[in-house]
C-alpha positions as CSV (number, residue, x, y, z in Angstrom):
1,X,1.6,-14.0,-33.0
2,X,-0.3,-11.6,-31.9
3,X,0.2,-10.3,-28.2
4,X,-2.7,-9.7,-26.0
5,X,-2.2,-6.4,-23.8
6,X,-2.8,-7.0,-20.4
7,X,-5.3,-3.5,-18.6
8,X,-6.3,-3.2,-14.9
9,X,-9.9,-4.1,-14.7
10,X,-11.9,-0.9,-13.0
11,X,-12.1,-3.0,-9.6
12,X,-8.4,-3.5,-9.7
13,X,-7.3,0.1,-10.5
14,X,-9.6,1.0,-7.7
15,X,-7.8,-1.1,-5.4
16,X,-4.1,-0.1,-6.1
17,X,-5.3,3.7,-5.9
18,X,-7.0,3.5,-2.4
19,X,-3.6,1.0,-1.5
20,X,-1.6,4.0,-2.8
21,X,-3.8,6.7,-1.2
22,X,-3.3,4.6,2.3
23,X,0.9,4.4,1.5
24,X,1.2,8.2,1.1
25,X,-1.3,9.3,4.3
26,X,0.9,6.8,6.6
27,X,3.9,8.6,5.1
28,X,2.4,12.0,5.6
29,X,1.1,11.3,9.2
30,X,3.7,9.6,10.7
31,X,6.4,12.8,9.0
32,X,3.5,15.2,10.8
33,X,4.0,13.2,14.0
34,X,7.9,12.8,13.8
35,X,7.9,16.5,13.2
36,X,6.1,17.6,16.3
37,X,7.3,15.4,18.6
38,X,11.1,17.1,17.6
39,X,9.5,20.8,17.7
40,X,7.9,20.0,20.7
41,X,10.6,17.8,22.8
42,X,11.6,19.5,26.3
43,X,14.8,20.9,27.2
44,X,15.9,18.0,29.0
45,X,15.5,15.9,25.8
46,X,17.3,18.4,23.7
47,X,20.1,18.2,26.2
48,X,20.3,14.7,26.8
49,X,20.7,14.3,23.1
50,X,23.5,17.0,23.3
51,X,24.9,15.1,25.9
52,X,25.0,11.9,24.4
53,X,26.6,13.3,21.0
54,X,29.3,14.8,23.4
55,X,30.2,11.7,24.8
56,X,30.2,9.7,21.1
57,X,32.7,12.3,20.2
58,X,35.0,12.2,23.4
59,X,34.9,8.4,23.1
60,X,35.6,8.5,19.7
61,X,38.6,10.6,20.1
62,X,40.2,8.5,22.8
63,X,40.6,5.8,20.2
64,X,43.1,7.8,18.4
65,X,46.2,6.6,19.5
66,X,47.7,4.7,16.5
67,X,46.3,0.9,17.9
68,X,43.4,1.2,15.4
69,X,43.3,-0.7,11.9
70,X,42.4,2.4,10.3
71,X,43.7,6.0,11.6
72,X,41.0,8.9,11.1
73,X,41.0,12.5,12.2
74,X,39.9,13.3,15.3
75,X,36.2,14.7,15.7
76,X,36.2,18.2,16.7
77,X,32.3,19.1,16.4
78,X,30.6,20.3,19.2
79,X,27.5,20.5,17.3
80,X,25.7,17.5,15.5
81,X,25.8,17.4,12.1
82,X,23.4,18.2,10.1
83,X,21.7,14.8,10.1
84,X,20.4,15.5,13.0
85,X,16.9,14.7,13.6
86,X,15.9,18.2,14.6
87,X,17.6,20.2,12.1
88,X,16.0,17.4,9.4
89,X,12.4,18.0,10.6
90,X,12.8,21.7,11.0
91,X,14.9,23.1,8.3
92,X,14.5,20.9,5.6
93,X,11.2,19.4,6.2
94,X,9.6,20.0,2.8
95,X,12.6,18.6,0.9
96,X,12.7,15.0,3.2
97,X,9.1,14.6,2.4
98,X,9.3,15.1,-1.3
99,X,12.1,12.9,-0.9
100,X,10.0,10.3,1.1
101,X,7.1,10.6,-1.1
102,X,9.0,10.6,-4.3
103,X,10.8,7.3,-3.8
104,X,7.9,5.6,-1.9
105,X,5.9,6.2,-5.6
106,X,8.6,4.7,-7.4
107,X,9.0,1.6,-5.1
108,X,5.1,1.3,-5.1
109,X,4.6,1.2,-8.9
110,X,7.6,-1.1,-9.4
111,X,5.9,-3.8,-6.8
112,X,2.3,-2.9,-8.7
113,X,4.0,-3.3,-12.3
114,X,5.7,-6.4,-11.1
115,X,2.8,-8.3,-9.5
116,X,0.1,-7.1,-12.5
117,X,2.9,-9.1,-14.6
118,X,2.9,-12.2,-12.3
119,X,-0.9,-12.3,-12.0
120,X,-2.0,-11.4,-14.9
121,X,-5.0,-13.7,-16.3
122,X,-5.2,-12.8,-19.8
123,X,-1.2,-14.2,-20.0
124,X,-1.1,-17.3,-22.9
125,X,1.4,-19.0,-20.6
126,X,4.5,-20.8,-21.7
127,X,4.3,-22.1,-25.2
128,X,6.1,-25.7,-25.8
129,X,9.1,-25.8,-28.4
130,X,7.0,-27.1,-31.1
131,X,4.7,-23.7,-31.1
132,X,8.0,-21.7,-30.7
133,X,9.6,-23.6,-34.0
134,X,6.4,-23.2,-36.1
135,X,6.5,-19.3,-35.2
136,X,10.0,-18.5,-36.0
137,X,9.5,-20.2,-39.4
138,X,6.4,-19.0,-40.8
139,X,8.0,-15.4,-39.3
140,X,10.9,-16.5,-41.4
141,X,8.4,-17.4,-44.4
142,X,6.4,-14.2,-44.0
143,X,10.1,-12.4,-45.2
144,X,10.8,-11.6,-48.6
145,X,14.0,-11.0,-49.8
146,X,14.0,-7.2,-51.1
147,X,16.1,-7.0,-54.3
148,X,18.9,-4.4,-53.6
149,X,19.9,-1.8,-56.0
150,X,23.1,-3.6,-56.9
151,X,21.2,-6.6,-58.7
């Protein structure tokens, strides 16, 4: 049986690039925008966060007395770690948008594989059991025992 390949049409390659082209600029503007709203956040925002990572901790750190289902260590940062929003979109800016943009490609060609499979016109469809048995024996037909080199 022979099997029919299935292309993108021009018109349909046309429309997953400018969908693609849209997926990356929203990803690239709204980064530009999370990025300068965090280099350009006032003091009183910068401390407030501060302020609110101090009391996480203190609170935390209370809940150490033994009482708990599970016992951990108590937290002795008084800086956030490095998930921190600011140190992200300052520091390592660059590597969280090739990050971003890397698996955004992936996930956006996996979707565009998967629905070029489910709507794909030129598919034959499902066969019935009859078609399926006739194939398997001529296939079966088409094989001609090759003489080994022991007969």
């Amino acid at each position: 049986m022979a099997r029919q390949e299935k292309t993108f049409s021009t018109p349909v390659k046309i429309i997953w690039l400018l969908a693609y082209l849209g997926m990356i600029s929203v990803i690239i503007l709204n980064m530009n925008r999370a990025q300068d709203r965090v280099m350009n956040a006032s003091d009183q925002t910068r401390q407030k966060d501060q302020q609110d990572w101090e009391n996480w901790v203190n609170k935390s750190n209370e809940h150490q007395d033994g009482q708990q289902p599970v016992e951990r260590k108590e937290i002795n940062l008084t800086r956030r770690p490095v998930s921190n929003a600011t140190t992200l979109l300052t520091q390592y800016y660059g590597v969280c948008l090739a990050a971003l943009l890397l698996f955004s490609t992936l996930i956006f060609f996996v979707v565009m594989y998967m629905f070029h499979g489910v709507s794909g016109g030129r598919s034959s469809g499902p066969i019935s059991l009859e078609q399926e048995l006739a194939a398997e024996a001529s296939a079966l037909a088409g094989q001609v025992k090759q003489p080994t080199q022991d007969e």
